[in-house]
TIVEXFI-701095 format. One line per field, with one value per atom (N, C-alpha, C, O, CB): atom name; residue in three letters; chain; x, y, z; residue number from 0. Coordinates in nm, 2 decimals. Glycine has a CB too. Layout:
// residues N
atom [CA_...] .
type [ALA_...] .
mol [A_...] .
X [X_...] .
Y [Y_...] .
Z [Z_...] .
seq [NUM_...] .
//
This chain:
// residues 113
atom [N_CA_C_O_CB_N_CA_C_O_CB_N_CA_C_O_CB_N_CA_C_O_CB_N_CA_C_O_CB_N_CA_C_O_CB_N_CA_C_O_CB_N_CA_C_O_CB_N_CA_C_O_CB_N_CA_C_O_CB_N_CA_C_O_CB_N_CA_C_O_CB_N_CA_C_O_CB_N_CA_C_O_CB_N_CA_C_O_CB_N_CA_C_O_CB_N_CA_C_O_CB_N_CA_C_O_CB_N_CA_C_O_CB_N_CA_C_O_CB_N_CA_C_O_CB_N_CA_C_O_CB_N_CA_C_O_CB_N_CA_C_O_CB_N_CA_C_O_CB_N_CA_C_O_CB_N_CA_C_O_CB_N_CA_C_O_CB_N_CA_C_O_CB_N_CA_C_O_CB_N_CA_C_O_CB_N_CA_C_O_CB_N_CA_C_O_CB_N_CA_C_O_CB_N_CA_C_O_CB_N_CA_C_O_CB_N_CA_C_O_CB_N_CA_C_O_CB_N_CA_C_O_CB_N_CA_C_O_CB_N_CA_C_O_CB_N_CA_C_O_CB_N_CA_C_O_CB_N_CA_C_O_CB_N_CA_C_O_CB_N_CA_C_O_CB_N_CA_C_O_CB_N_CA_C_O_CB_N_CA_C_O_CB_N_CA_C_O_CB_N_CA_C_O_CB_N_CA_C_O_CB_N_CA_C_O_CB_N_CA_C_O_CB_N_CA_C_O_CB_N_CA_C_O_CB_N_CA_C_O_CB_N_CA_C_O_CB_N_CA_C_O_CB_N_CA_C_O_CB_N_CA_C_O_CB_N_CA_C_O_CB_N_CA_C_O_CB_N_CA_C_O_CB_N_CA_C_O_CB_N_CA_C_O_CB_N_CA_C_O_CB_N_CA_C_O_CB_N_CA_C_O_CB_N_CA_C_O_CB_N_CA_C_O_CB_N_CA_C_O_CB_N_CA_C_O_CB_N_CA_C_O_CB_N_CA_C_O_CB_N_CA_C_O_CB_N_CA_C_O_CB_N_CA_C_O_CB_N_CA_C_O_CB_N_CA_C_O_CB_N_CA_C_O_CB_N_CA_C_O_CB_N_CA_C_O_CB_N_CA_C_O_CB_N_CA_C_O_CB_N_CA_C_O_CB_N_CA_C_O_CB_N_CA_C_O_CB_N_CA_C_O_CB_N_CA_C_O_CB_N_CA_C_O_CB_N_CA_C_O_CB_N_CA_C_O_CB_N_CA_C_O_CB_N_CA_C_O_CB_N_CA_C_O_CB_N_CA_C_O_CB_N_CA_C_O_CB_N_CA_C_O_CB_N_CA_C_O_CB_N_CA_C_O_CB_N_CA_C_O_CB_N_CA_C_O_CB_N_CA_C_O_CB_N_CA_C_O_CB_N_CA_C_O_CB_N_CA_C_O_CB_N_CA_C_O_CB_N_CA_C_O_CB_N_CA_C_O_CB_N_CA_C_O_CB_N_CA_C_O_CB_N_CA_C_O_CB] .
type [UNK_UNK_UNK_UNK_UNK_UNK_UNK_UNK_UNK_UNK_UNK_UNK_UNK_UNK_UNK_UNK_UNK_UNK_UNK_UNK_UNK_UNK_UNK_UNK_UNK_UNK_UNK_UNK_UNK_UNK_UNK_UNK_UNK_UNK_UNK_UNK_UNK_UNK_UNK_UNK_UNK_UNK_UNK_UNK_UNK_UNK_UNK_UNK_UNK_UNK_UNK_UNK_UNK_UNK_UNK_UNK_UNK_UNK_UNK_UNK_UNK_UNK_UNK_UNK_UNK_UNK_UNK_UNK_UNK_UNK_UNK_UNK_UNK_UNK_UNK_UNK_UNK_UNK_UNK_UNK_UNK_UNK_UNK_UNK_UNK_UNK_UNK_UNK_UNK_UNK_UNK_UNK_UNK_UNK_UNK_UNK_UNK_UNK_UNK_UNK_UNK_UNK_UNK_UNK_UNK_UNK_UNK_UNK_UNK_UNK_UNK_UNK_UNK_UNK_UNK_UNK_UNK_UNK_UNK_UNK_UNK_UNK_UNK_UNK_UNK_UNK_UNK_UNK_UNK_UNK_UNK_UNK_UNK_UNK_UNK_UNK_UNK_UNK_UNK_UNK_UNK_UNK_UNK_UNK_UNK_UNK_UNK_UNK_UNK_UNK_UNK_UNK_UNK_UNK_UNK_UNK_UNK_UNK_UNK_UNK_UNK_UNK_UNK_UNK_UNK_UNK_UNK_UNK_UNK_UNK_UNK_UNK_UNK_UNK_UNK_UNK_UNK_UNK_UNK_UNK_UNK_UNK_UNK_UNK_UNK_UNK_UNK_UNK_UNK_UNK_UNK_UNK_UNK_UNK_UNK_UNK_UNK_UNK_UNK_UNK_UNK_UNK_UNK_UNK_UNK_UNK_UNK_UNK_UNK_UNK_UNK_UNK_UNK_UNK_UNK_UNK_UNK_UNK_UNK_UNK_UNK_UNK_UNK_UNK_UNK_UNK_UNK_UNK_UNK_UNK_UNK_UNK_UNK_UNK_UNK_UNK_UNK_UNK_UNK_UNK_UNK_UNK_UNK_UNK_UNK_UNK_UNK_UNK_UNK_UNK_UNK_UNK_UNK_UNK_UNK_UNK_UNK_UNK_UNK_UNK_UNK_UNK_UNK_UNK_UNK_UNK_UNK_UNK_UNK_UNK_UNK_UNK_UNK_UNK_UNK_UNK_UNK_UNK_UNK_UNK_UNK_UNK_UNK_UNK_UNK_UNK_UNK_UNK_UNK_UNK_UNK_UNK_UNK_UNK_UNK_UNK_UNK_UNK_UNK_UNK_UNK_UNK_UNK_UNK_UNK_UNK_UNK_UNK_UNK_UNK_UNK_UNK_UNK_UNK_UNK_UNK_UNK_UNK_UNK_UNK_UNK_UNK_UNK_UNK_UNK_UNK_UNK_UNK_UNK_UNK_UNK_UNK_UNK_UNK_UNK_UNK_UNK_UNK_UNK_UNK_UNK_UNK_UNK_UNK_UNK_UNK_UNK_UNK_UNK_UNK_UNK_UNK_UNK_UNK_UNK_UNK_UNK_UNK_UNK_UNK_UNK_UNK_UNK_UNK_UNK_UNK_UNK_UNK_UNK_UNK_UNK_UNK_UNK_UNK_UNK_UNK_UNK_UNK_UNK_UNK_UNK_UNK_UNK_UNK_UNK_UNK_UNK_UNK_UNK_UNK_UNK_UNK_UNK_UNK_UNK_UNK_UNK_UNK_UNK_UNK_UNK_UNK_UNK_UNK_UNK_UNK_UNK_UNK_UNK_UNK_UNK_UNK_UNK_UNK_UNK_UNK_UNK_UNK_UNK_UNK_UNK_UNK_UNK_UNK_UNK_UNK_UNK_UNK_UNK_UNK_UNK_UNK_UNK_UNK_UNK_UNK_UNK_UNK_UNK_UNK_UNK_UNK_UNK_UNK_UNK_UNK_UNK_UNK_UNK_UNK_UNK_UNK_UNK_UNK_UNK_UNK_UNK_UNK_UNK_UNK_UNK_UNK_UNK_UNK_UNK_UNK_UNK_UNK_UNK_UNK_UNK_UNK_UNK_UNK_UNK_UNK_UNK_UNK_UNK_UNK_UNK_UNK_UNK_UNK_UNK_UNK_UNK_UNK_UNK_UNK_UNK_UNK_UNK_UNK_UNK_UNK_UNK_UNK_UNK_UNK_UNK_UNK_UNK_UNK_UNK_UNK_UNK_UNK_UNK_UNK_UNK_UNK_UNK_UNK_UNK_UNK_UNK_UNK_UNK_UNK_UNK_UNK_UNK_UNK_UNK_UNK_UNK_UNK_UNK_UNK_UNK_UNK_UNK_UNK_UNK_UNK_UNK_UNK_UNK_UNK_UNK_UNK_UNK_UNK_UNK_UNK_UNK_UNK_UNK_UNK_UNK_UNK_UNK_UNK_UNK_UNK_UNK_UNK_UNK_UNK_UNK_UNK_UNK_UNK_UNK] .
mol [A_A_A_A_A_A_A_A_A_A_A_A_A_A_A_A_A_A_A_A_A_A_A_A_A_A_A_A_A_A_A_A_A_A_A_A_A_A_A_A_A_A_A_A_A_A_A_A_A_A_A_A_A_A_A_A_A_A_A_A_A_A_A_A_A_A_A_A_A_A_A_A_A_A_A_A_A_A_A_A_A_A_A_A_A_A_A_A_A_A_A_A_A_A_A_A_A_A_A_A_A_A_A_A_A_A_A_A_A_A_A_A_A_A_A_A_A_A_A_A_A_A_A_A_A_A_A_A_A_A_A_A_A_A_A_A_A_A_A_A_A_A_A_A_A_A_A_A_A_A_A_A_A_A_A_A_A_A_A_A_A_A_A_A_A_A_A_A_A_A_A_A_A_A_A_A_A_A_A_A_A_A_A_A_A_A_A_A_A_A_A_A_A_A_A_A_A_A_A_A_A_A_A_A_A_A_A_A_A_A_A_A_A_A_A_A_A_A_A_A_A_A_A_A_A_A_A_A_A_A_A_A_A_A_A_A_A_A_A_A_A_A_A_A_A_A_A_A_A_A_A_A_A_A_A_A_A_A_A_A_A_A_A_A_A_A_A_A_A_A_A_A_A_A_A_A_A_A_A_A_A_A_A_A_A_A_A_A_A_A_A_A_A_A_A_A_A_A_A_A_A_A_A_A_A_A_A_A_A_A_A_A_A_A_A_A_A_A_A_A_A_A_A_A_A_A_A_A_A_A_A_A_A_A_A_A_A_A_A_A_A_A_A_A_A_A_A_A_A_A_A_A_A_A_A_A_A_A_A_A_A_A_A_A_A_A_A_A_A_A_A_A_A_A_A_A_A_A_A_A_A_A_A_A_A_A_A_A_A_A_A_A_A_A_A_A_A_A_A_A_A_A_A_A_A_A_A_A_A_A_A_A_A_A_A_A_A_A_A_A_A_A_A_A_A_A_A_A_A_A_A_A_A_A_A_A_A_A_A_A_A_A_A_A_A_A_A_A_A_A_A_A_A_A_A_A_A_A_A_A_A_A_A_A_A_A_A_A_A_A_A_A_A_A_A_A_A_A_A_A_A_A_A_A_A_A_A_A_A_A_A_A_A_A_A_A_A_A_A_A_A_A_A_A_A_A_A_A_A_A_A_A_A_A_A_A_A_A_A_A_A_A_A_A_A_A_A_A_A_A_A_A_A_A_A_A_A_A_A_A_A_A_A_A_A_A_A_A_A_A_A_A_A_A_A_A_A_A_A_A_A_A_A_A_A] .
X [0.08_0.00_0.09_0.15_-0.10_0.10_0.15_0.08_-0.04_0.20_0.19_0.19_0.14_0.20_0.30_-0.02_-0.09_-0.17_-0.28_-0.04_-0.17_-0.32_-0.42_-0.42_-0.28_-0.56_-0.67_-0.68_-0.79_-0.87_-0.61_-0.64_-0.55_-0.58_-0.55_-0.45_-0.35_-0.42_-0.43_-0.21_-0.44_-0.56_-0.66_-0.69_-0.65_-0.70_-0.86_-0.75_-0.79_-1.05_-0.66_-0.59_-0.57_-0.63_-0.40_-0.50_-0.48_-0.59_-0.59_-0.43_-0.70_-0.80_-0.87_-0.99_-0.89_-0.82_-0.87_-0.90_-0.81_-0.88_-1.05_-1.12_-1.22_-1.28_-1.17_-1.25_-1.33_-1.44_-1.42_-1.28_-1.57_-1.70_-1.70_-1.69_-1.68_-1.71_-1.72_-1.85_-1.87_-1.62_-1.96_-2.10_-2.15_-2.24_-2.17_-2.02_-2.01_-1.98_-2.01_-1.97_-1.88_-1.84_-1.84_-1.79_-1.77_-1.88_-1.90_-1.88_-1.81_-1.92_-1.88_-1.83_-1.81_-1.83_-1.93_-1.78_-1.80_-1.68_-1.56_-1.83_-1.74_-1.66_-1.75_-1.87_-1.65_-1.65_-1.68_-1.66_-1.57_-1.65_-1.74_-1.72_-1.69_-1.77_-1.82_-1.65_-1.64_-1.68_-1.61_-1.47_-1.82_-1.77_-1.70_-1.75_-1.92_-1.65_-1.60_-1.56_-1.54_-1.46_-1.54_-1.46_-1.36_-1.36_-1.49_-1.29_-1.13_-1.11_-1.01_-1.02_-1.23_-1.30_-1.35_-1.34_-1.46_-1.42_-1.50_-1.45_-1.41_-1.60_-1.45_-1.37_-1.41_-1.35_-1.34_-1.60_-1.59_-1.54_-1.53_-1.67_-1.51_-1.45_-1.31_-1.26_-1.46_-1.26_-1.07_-1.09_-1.02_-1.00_-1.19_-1.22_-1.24_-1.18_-1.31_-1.30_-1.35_-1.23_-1.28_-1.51_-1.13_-1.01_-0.94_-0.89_-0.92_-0.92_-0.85_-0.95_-0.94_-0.82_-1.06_-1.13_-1.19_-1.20_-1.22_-1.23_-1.19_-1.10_-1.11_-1.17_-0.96_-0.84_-0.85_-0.81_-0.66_-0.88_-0.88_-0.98_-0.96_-0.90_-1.11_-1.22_-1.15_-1.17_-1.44_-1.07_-1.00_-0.93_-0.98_-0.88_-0.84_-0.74_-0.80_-0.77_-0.62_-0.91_-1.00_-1.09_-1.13_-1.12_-1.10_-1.18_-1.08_-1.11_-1.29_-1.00_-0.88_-0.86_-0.83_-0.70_-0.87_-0.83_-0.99_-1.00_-0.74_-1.08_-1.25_-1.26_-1.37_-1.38_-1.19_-1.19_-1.30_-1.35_-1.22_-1.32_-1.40_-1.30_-1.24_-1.53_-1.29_-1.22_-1.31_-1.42_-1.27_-1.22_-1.25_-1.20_-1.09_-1.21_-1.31_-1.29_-1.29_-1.35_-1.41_-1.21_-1.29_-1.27_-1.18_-1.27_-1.40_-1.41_-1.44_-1.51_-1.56_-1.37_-1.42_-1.46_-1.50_-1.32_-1.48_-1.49_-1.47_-1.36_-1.41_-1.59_-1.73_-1.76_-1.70_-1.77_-1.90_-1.93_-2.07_-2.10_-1.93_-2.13_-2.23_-2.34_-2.32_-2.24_-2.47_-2.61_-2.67_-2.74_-2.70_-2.64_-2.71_-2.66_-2.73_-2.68_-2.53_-2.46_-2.49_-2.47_-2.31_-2.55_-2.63_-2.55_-2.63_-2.81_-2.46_-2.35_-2.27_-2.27_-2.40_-2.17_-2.04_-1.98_-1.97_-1.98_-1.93_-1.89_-2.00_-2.08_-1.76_-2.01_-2.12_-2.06_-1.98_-2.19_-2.11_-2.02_-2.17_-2.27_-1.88_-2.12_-2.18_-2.11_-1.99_-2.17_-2.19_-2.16_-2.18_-2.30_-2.16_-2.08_-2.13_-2.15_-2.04_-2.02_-2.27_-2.27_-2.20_-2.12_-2.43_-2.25_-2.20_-2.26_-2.23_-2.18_-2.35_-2.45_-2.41_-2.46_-2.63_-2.32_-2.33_-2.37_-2.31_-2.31_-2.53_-2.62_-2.55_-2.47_-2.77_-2.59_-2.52_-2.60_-2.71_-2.48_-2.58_-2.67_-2.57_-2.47_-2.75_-2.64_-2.59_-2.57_-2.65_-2.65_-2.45_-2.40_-2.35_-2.29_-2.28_-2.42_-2.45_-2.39_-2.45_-2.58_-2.24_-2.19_-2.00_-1.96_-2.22_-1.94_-1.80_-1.74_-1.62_-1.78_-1.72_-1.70_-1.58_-1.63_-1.77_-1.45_-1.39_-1.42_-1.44_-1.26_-1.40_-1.43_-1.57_-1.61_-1.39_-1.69_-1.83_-1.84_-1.94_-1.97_-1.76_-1.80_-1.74_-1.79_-1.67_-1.65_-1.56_-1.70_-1.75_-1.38_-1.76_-1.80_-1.95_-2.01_-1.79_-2.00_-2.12_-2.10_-2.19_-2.15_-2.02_-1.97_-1.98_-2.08_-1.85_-1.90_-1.85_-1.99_-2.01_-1.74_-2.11_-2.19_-2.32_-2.41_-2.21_-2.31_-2.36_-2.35_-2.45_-2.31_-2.24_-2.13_-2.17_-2.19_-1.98_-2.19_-2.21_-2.36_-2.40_-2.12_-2.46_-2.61_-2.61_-2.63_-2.69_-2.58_-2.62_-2.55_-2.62_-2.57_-2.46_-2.40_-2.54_-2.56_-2.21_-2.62_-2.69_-2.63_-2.67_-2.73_-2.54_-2.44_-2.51_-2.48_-2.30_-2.59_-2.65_-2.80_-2.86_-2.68_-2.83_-2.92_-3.04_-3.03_-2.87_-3.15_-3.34_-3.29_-3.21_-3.54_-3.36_-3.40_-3.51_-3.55_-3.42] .
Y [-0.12_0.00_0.12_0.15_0.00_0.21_0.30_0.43_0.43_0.33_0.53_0.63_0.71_0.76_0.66_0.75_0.85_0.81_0.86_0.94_0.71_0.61_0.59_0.56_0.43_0.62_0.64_0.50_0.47_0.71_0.42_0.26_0.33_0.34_0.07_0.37_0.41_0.52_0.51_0.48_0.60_0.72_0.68_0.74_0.77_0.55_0.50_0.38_0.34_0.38_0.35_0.24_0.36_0.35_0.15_0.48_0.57_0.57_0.60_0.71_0.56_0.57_0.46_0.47_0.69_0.32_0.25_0.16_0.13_0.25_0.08_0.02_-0.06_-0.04_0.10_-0.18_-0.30_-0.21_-0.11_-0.44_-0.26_-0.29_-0.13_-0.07_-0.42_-0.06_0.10_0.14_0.26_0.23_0.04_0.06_0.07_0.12_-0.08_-0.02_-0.01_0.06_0.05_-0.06_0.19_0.25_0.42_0.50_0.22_0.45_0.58_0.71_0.71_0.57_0.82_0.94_1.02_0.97_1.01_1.18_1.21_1.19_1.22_1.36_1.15_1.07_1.08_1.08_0.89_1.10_1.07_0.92_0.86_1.16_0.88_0.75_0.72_0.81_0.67_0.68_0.64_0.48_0.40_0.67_0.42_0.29_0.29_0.35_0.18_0.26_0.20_0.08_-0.01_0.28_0.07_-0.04_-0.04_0.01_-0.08_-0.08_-0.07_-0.10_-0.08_-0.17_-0.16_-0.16_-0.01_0.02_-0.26_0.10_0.17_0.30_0.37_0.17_0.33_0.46_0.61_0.71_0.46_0.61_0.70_0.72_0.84_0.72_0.64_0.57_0.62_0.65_0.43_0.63_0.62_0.78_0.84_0.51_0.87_0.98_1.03_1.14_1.00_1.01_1.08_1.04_1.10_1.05_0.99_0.93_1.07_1.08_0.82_1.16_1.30_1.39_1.42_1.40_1.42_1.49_1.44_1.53_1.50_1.31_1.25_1.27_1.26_1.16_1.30_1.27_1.44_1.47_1.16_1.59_1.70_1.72_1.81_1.77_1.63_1.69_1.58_1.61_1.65_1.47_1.41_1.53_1.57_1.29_1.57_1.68_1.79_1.83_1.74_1.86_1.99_1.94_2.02_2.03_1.82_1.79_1.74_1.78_1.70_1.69_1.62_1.72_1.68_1.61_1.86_1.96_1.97_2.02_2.16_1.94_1.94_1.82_1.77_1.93_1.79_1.65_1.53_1.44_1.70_1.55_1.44_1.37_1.42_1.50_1.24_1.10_1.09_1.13_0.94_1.03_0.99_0.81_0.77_1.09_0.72_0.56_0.58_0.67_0.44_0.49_0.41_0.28_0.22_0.45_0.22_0.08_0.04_0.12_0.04_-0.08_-0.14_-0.26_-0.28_-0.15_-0.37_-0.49_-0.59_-0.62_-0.52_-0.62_-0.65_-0.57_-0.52_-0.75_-0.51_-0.35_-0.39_-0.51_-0.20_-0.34_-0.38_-0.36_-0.30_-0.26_-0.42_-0.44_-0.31_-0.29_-0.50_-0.23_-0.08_0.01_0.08_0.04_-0.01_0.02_-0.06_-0.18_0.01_0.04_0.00_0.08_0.10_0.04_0.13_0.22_0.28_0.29_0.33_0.31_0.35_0.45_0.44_0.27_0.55_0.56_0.61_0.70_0.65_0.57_0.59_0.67_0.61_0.44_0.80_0.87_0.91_0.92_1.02_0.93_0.89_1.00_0.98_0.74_1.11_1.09_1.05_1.03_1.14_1.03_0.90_0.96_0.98_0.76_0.98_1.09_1.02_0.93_1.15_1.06_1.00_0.90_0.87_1.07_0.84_0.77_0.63_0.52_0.86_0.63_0.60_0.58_0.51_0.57_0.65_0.66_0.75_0.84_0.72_0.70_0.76_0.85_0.81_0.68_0.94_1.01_1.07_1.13_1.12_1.05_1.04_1.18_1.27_0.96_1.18_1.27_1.28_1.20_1.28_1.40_1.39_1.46_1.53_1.42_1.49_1.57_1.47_1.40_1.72_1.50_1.46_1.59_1.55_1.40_1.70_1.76_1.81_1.91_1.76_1.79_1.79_1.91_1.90_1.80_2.01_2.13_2.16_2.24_2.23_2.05_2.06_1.95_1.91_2.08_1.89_1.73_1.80_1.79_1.52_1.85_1.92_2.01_1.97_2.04_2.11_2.20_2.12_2.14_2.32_2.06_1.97_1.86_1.86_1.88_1.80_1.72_1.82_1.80_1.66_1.94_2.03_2.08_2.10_2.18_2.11_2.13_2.05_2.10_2.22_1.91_1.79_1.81_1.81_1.67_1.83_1.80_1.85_1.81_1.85_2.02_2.12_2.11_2.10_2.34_2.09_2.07_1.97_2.00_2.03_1.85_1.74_1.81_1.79_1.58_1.86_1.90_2.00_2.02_2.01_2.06_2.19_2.29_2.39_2.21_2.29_2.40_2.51_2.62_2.36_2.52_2.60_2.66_2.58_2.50_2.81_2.88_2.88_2.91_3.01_2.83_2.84_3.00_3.08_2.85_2.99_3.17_3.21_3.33_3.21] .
Z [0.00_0.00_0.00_0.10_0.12_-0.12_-0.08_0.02_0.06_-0.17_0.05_0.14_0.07_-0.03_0.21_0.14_0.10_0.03_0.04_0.05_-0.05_-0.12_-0.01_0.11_-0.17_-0.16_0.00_0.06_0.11_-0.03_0.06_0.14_0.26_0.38_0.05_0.21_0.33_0.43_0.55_0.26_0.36_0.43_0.53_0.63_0.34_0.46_0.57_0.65_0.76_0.43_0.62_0.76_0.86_0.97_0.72_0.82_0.95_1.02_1.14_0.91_0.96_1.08_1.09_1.11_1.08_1.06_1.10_1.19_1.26_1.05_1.20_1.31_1.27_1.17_1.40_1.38_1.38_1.44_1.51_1.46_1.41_1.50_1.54_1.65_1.65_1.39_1.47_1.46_1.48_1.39_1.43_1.47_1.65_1.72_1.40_1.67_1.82_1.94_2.06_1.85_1.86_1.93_1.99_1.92_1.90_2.06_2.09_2.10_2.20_2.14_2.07_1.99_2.10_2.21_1.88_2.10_1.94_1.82_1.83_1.94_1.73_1.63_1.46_1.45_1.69_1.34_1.25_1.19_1.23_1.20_1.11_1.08_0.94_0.90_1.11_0.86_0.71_0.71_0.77_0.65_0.62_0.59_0.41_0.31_0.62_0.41_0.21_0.20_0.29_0.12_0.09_0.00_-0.06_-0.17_-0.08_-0.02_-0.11_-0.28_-0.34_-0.04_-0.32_-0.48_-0.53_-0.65_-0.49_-0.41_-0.46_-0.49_-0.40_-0.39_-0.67_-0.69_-0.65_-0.68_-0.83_-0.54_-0.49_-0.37_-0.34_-0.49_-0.29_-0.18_-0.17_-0.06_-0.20_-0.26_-0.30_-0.32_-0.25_-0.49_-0.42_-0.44_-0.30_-0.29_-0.53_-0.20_-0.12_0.01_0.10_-0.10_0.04_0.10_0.12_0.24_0.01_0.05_0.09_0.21_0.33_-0.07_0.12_0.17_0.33_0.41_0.06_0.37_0.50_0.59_0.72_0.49_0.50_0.61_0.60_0.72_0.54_0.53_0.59_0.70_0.79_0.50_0.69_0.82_0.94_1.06_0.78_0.89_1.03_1.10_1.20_1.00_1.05_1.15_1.19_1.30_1.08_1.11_1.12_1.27_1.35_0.96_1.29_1.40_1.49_1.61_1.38_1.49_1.58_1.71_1.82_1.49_1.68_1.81_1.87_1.98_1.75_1.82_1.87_1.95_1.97_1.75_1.98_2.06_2.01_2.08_2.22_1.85_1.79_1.69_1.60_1.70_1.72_1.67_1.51_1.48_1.80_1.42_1.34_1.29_1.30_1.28_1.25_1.22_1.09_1.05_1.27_1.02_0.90_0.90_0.96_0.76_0.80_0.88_0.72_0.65_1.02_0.67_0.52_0.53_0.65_0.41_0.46_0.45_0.59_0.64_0.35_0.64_0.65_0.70_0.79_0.71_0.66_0.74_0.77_0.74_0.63_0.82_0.95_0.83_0.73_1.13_0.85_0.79_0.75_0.65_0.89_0.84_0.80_0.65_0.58_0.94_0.65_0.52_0.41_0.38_0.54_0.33_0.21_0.11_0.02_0.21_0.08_0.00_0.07_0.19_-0.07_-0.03_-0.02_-0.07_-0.19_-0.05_-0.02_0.11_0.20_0.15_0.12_0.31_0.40_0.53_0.61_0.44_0.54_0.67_0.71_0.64_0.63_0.89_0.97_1.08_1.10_0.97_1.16_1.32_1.42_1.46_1.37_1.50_1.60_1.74_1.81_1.61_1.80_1.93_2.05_2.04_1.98_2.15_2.26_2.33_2.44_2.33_2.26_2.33_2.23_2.26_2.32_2.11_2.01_1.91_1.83_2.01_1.89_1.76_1.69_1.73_1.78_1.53_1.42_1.35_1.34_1.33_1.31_1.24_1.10_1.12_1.34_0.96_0.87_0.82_0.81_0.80_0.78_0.72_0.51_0.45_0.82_0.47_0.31_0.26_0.18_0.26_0.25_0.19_0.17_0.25_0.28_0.06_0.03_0.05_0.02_-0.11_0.08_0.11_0.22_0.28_0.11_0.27_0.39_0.51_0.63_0.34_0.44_0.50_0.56_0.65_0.41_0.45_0.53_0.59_0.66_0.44_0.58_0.70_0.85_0.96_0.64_0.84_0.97_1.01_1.12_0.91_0.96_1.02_1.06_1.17_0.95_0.97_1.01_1.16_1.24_0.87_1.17_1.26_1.35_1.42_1.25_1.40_1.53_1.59_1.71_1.47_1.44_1.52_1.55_1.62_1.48_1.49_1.56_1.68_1.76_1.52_1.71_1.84_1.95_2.06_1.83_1.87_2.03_1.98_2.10_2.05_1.92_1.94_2.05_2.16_1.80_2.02_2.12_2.23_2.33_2.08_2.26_2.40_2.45_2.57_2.38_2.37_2.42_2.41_2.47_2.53_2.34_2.33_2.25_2.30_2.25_2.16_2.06_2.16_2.23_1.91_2.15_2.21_2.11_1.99_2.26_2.18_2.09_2.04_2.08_2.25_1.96_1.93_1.98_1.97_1.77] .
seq [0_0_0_0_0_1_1_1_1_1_2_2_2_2_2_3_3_3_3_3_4_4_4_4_4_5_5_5_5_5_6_6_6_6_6_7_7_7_7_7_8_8_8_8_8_9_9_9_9_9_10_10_10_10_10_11_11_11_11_11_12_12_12_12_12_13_13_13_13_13_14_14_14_14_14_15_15_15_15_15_16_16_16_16_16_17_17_17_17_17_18_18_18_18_18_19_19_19_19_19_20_20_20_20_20_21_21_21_21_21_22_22_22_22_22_23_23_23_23_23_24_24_24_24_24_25_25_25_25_25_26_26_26_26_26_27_27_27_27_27_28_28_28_28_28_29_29_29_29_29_30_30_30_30_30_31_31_31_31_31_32_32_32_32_32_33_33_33_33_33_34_34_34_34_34_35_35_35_35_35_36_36_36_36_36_37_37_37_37_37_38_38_38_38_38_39_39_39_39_39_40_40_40_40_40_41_41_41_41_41_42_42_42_42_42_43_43_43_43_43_44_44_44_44_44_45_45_45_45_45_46_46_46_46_46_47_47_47_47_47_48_48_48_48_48_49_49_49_49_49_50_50_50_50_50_51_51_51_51_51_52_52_52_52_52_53_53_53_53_53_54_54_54_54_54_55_55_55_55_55_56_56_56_56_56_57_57_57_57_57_58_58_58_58_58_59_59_59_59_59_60_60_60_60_60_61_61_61_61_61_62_62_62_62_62_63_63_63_63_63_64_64_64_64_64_65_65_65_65_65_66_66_66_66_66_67_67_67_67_67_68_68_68_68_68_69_69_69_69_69_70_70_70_70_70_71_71_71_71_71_72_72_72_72_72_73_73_73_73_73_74_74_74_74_74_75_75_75_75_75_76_76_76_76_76_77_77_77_77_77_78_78_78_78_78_79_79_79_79_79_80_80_80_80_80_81_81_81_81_81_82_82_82_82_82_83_83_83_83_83_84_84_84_84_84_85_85_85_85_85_86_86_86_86_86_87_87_87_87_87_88_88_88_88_88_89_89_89_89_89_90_90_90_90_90_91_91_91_91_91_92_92_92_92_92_93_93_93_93_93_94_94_94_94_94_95_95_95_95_95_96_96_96_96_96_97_97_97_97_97_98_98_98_98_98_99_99_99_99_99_100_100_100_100_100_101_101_101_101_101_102_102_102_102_102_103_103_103_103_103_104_104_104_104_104_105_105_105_105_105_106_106_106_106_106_107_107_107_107_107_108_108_108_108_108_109_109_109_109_109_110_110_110_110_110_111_111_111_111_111_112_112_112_112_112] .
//
């Protein structure tokens, strides 16, 4: 595998049974077949570090991926309770800012108007 190939990209963050585990955390499922998957491998590893100082973790998890993953790449935040709630964008810079404020909503961080 080389260094910096998105296989290499999704090993840096990778993990077993990350349906299991509890956040706050972003999740990636893919396939190491899937050329959106491989496309979307950079843009992952920028909202990994943009969140790394927010004290939210980032997984990715490929082959065997849990029942609920019906496509690929499938990203996901994972709160603290460990429910996921899906996230719709390839985007690095909007997965970072979408995640942070998953993050501080579920905290109550955000004021009603």
């Amino acid at each position: 595998m080389e260094a910096g190939s998105p296989l290499a990209v999704y090993a840096k963050y990778g993990a077993r049974n990350v349906d299991k585990k509890k956040g706050p955390a972003i999740a990636v499922f893919y396939s190491p077949t899937c050329g959106h998957c491989h496309n979307f491998a950079a843009e992952f590893d920028k909202a990994a570090k943009k969140l790394k100082g927010k004290g939210i973790k980032a997984y990715a998890q490929g082959p065997p991926l849990p029942d609920f993953v019906r496509y690929v790449p499938h990203l996901v935040f994972v709160d603290k309770s460990g429910k996921h709630h899906q996230i719709q964008s390839r985007d690095g810079n909007q997965v970072a800012e979408m995640a942070a404020d998953m993050n501080k909503m579920l905290k109550g961080g955000f004021k009603s108007l």
